[in-house]
C-alpha positions in Angstrom: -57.5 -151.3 50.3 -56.0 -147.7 50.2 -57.5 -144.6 49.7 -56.2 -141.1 49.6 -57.1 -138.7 52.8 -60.1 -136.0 53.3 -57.4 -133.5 52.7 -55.9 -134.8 49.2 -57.6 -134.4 45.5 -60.5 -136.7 45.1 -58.2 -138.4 42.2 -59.1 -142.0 41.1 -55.1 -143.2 41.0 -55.5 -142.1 44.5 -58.1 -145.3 45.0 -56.6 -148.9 44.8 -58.6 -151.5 45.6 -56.9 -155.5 45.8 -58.3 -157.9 43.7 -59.8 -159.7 46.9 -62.3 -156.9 47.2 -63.2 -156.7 43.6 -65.5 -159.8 43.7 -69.1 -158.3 45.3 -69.4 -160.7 48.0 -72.6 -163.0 47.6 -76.5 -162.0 49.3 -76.0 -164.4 51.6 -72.5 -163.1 52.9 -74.0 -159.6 53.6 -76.7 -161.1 55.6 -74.2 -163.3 58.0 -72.3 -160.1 58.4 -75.7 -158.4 59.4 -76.9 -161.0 61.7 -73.4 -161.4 63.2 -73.4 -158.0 64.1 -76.6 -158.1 65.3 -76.5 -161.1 67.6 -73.2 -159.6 69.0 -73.9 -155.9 69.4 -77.5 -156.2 69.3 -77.9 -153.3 66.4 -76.3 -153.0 63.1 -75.7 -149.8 60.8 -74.2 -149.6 57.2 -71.9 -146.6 58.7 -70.1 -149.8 60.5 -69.9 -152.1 57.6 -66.3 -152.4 55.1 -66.8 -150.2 51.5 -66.7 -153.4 50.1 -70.0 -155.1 52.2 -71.7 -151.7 51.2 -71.0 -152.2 48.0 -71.4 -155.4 47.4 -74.9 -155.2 49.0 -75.8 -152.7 46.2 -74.5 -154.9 43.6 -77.6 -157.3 45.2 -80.1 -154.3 44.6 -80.3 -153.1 41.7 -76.9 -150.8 42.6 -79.0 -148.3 44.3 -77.5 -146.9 46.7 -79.3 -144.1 49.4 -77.4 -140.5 50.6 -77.8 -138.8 53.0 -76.1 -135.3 53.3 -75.2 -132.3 55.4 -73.2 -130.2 57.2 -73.3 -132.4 60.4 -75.3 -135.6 61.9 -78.6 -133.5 62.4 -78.3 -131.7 59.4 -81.4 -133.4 57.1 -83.9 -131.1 57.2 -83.6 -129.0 53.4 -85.6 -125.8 55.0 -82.7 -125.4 57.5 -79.8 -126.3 55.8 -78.9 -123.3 53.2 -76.0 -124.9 51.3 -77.7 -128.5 50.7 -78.2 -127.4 46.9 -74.4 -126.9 46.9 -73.5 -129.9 48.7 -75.5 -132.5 46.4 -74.2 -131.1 43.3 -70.8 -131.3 44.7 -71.4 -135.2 45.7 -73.0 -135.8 42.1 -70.0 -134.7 40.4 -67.8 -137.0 42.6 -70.5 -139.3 41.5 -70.2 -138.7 37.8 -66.7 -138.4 37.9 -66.0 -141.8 39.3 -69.1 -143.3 36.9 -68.1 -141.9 34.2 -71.9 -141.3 33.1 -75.0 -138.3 32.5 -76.5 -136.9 35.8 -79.9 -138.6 34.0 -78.2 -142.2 34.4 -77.6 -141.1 38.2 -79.6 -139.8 39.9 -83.4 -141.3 40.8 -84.9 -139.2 43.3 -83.8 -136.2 45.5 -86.0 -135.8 48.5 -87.9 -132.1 48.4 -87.7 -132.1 51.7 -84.4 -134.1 53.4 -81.0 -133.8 52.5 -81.2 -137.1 50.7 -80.9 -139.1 47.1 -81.1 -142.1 46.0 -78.3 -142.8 42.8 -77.3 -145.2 40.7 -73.2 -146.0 41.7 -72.0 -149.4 40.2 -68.0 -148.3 41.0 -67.0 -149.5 44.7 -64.6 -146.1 44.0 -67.3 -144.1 43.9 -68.1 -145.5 47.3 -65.0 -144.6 48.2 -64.5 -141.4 47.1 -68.2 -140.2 48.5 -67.2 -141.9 51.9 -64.1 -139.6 52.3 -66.3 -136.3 51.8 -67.0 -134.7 55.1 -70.7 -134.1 53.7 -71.7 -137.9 53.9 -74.0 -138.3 57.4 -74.4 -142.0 55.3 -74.5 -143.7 52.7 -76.1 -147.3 52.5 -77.7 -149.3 50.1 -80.7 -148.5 48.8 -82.7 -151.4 47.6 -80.5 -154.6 49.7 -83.4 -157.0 50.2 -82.7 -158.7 53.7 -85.7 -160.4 54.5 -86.2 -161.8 51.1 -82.6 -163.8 51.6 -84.7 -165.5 54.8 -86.4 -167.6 52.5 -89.5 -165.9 52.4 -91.5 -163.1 54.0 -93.9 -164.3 56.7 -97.7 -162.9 56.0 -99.6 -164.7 58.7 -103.2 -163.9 59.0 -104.7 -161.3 60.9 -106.7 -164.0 63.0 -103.4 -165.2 65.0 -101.5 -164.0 67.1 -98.9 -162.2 65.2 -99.7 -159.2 62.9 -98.9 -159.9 59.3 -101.3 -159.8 56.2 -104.7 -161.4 56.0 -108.1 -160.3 54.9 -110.4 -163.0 57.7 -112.9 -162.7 59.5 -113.3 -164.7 62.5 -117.0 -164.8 64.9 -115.9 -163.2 68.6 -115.9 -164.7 71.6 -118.8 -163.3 73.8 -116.1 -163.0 76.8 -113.8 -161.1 74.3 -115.6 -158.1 74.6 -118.9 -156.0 75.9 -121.4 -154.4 74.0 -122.1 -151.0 75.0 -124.1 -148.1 73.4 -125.2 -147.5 70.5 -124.4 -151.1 69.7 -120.5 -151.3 69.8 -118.1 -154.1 71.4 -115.6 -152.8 73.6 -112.4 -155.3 73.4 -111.9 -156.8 76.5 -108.0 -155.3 76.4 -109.8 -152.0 76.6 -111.5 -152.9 80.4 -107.3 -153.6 81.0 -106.3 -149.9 80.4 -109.5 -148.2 81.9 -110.3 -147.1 78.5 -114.5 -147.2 78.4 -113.9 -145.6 82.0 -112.0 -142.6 80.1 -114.7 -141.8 77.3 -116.4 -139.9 80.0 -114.1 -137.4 79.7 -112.6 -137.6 76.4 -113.2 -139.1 73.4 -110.5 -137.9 71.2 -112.7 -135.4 69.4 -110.2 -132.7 67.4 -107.0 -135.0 67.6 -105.9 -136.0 64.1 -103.7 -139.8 64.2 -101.8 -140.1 61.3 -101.3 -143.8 60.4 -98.1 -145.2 58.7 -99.2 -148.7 57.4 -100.5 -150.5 54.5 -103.4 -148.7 54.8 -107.0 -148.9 54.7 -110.0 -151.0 53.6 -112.3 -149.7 50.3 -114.7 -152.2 52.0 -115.0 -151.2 55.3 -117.8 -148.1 55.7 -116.8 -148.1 59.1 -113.6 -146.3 57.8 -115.1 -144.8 55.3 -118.3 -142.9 54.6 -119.9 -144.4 57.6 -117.0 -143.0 59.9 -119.4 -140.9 61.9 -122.0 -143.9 63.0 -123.2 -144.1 66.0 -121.8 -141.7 69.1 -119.0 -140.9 66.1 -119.8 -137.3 64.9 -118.1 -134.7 63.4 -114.9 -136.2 62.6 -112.9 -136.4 59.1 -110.7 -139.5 57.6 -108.6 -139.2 55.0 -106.2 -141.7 53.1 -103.3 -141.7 50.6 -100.8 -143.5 48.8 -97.3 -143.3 49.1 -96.5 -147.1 47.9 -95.1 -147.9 44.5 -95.9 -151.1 43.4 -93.0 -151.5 41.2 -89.9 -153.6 40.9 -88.1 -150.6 39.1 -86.9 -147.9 41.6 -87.1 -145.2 38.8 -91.1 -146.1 38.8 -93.2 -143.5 40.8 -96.8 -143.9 40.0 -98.1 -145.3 43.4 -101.1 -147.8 43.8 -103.6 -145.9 46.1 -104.6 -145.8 49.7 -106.4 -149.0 49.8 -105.4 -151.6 51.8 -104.2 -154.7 50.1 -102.8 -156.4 53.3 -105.5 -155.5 56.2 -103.1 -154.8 58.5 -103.2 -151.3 58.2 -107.3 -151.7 58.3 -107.1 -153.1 61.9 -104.4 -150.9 62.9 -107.0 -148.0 61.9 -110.3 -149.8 63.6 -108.2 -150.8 67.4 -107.3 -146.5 67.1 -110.5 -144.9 65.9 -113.2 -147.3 64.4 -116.4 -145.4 65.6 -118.5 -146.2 67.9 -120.9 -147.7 66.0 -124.6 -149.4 65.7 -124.2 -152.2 63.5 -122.5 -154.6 66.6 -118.8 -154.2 65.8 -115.7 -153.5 68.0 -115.6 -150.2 68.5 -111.7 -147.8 68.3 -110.2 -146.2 71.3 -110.1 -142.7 70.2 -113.8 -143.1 68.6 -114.3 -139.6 67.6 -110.6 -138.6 66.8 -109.9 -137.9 63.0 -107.5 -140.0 60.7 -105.5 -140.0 58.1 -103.7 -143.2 57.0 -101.2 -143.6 54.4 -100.4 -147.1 52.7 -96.9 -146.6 52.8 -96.1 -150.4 51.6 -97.2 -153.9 50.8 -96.7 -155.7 54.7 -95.7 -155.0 57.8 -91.3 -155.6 56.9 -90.5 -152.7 55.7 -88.1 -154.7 53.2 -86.9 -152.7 49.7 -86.4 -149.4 47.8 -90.3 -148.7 47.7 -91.3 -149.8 50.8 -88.4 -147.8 52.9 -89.0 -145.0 50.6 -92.9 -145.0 50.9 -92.4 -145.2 54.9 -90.0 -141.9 54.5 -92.4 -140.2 52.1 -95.4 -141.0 54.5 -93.7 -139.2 57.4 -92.4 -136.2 56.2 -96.1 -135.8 54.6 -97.5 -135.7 58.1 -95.2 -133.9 59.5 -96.0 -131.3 57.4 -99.5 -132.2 58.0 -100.5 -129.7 60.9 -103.4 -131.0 61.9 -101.4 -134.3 62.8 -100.7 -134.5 66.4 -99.8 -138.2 66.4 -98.3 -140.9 64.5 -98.9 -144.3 65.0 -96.4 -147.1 62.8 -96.8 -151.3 63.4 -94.0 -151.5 60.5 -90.5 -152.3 60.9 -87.1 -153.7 60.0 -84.4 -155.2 62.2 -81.8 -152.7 61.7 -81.9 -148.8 61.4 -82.7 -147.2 57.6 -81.1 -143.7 57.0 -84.2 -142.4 54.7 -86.2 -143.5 57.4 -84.4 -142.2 60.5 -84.6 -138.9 58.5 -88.2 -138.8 57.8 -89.3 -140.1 61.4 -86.8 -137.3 62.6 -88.6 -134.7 60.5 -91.9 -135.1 61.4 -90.7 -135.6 65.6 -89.0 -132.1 64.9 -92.4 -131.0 63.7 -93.7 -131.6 66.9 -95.6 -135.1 66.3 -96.0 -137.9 69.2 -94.5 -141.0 67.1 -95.3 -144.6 68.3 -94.0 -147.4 66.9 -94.0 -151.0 67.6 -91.6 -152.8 69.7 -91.7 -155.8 67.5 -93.6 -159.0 66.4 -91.3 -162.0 65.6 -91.5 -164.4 62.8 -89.2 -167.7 62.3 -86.1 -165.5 61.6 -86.8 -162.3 64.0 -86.6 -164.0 67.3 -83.2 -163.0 68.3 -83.6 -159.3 68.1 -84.8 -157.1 70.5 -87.1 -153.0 70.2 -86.8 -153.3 66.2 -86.2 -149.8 64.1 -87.8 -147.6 64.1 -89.2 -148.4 67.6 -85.1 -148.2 68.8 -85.3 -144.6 67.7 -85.0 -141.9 70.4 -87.4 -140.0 68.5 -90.2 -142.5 69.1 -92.2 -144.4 71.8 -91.3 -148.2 71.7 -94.7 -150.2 72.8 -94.8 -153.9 73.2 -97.7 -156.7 74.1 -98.3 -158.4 77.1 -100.5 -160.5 78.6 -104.0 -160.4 80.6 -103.6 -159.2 83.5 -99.8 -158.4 83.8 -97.4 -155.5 82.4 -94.5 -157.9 82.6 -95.0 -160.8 80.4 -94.9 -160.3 77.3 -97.3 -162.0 74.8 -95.8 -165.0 72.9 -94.6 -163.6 70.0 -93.8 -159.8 71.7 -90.5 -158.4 71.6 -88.7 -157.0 75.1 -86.0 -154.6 76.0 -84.6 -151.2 77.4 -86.4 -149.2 74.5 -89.8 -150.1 75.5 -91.7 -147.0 76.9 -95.3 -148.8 77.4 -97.3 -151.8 77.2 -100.7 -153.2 76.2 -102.3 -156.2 77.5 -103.3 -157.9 73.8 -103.0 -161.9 74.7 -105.7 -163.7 77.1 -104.5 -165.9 79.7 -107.1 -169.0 78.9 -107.8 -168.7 75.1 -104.9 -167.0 74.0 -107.2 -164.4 72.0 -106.0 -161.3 71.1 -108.3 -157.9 70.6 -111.1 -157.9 68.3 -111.5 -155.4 65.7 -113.3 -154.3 62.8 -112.2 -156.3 60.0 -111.7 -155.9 56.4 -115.2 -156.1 54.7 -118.2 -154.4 55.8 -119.8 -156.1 58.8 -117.4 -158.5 59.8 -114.8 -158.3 62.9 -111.5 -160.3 63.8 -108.8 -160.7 66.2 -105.1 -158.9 66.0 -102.8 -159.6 68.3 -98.4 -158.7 68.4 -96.9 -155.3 69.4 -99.1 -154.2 66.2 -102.0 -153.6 68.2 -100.9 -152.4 71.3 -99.3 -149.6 69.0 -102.3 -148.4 67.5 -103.9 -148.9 71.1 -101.4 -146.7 73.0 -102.1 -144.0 69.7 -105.3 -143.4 70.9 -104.9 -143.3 74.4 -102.9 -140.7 73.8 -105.2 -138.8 71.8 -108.4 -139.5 74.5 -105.2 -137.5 76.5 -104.9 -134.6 74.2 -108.2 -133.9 73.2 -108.7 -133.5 77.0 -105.7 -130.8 77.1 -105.8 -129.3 73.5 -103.4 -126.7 74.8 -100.4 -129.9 75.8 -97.2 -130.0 74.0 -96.5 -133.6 73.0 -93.9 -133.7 76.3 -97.0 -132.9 78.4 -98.9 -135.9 77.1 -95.9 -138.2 77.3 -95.4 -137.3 80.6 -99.1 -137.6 81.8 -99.3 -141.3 79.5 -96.1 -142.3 82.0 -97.4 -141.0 85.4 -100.6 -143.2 84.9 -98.5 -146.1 84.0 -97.5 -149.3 86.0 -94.2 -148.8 87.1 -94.0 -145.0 87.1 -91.9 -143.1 88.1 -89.1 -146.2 87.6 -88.8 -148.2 84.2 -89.1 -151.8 84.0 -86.0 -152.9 81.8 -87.8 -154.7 80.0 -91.1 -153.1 79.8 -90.7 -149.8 80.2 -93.3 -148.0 82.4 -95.8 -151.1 81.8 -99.9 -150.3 81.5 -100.8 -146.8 80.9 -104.3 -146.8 83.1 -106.5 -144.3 80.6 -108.5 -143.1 83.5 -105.8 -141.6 85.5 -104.4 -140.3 82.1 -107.2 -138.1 81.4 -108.2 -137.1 85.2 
């Protein structure tokens, strides 16, 4: 394949592409590429992959493809980039140029607030031609299905030990947790991290958590109008939609902020569920305020809306100001640009991102801290064991990323943390790097509300230096149990 250089006419008789490369390869093709990259190097990006992979895994989606702009590698923030109106109309007119079609058949979505689009290119010279502009931080496709090619998604109930979709309920174990006042169980994991210890001196009160997931329960007062039961008072949830339901990436009429997964309900009820009188588990950060997004369907963030949802959700809160921390049990396997920008945006905003190190299903097992957990702009947390800061749970995914862990798996049982379930009056277990996500969350806002005056750095800092293994990381498991006492002494 030749191309012309940065410094010549974009011209297409400067493009000529061999007939080898003008057969897409097949789905399955750009998946063994993927997964041989990321058995051998650990990580995969499109940035790495042949014109021809990226292209041919747009051909697979719907030939969306996802660009991201700017003047340099940081440059995708819109409010501090004062040519990026300039810039995209230069790269649609490559576009059209090469496409030979109406901006209206191009372009589906410009973000409002990241130097990003999502077009319509079915030419692998258009790929070409945008790739040699020095504009291009990326361009990768925007609707390549990768888990879908694994035979099928895993959703396995909220009961087990892993942290896909289900809507159970499952009757606690009496050892699983205590009851204290009004009427609350305290998860046993709690007792592991000093947590009931801390509420007497902070209880998260004024510290908003922002929650990227699938979001919450219609059913589930307890996260809803009954919010403030119990020792709960004075505290505000809100919930939105950012998911479109839709096969059709042009479609942008999303379907609420109710939860249709329960994930994102448990994720919500381990970080803030009150503390209540009606005999359920009660949330670490029981009188922090919320606001969770359903961002997408399950906990793979596989596909245009799903990736695009997750994007959308962060750069709401981080122009949410009364959002001090996000917490995200979502993730894919390899980095996604629209994402990277948005969790960039909202950590340039100021917010404490925590994301989860990783839960494995059938086909996950050989990757390590998944994205967006890999990201330097987030805190990687992970699951481990009763007891220990060094073994992970069964299904808990390990490496140099993690920051903290969270003992989620008993020894003799192999029960995970109870929560407040789905519909009203009912409880369940969670268990994977999920929940000690949402776990770490509020420990960090029990630490904030304690010193409203801390920077995020200041909280980070305190969350390590009441950890396991501070001041050295574990290599595997980062600075281990953060102990919530010490954290808010």
């Amino acid at each position: 394949m030749a191309s012309c250089s940065k410094e010549e006419s974009l011209n297409e008789s400067n493009i000529v592409i061999s007939e080898a490369q003008r057969t897409p390869m097949s789905a399955m093709e750009v998946k063994h590429k993927i997964d041989e990259s990321l058995q051998t190097k650990g990580s995969f990006n499109w940035k790495d992959a042949s014109t021809h992979m990226l292209w041919s895994a747009s051909v697979h989606g719907q030939n969306i493809i996802t660009i991201g702009f700017g003047n340099n590698s940081n440059d995708f923030d819109r409010s501090k980039s004062t040519n990026n109106a300039a810039v995209q109309k230069q790269l649609l007119t490559i576009i059209q140029q090469y496409e030979g079609q109406a901006l209206s058949e191009i372009l589906i979505n410009a973000d409002p607030y990241l130097n990003l689009m999502d077009v319509v290119i079915k030419n692998q010279e258009t790929l070409i031609a945008l790739r040699q502009s020095k504009f291009i931080r990326y361009i990768e496709p925007g609707d390549f299905k990768y888990f879908a090619l694994s035979g099928s998604i895993e959703k396995s109930d909220s009961s087990g030990t892993s942290s896909g979709c289900g809507f159970d309920a499952t009757t606690l174990n009496v050892s699983d947790y205590t009851t204290v006042t009004p009427n609350a169980k305290a998860p046993w994991t709690f007792y592991q991290h000093n947590i009931p210890s801390a509420w007497n001196y902070s209880t998260g009160a004024g510290v908003t958590i922002g929650i990227v997931d699938t979001g919450t329960s219609p059913n589930q007062t307890l996260l809803g109008s009954n919010f403030n039961d119990g020792l709960s008072s004075g505290r505000t949830i809100q919930k939105f939609g950012v998911y479109v339901d839709s096969i059709w990436p042009w479609s942008t009429g999303t379907d609420g902020p109710n939860d249709q997964c329960g994930h994102g309900t448990s994720m919500a009820s381990v970080a803030a569920a009150p503390r209540n009188d009606n005999g359920l588990p009660v949330g670490v950060a029981y009188n922090a305020n919320l606001v969770t997004y359903r961002a997408a369907s399950n906990v793979v963030l596989d596909g245009y809306h799903e990736q695009n949802g997750v994007k959308n959700a962060f750069t709401a809160l981080g122009n949410n100001n009364n959002v001090k921390i996000i917490s995200m049990s979502m993730g894919h396997i390899f980095s996604v640009g629209k994402i990277s920008d948005g969790v960039k945006y909202a950590y340039n905003k100021g917010k404490l991102i925590f994301c989860a190190g990783g839960t494995s299903t059938s086909f996950t097992t050989f990757v390590g801290v998944i994205f967006p957990a890999s990201m330097a702009e987030t805190v990687a947390v992970t699951g481990v064991k009763e007891g220990t800061s060094n073994q992970a749970c069964d299904v808990c995914h390990t490496g140099s990323k993690i920051e903290f862990t969270v003992a989620m798996q008993r020894n003799a049982s192999g029960n995970t943390v109870p929560v407040t379930s789905y519909y009203d009056n009912q409880s369940d277990y969670v268990g994977g790097s999920s929940v000690a996500t949402a776990t770490t969350a509020g420990i960090a806002a029990l630490v904030w509300a304690k010193n409203p005056t801390w920077t995020r750095t200041q909280v980070l800092n305190k969350l390590r230096q009441s950890a396991t293994y501070y001041p050295a990381k574990n290599s595997e498991y980062g600075y281990g149990n953060i102990n919530a006492l010490l954290a808010v002494q």
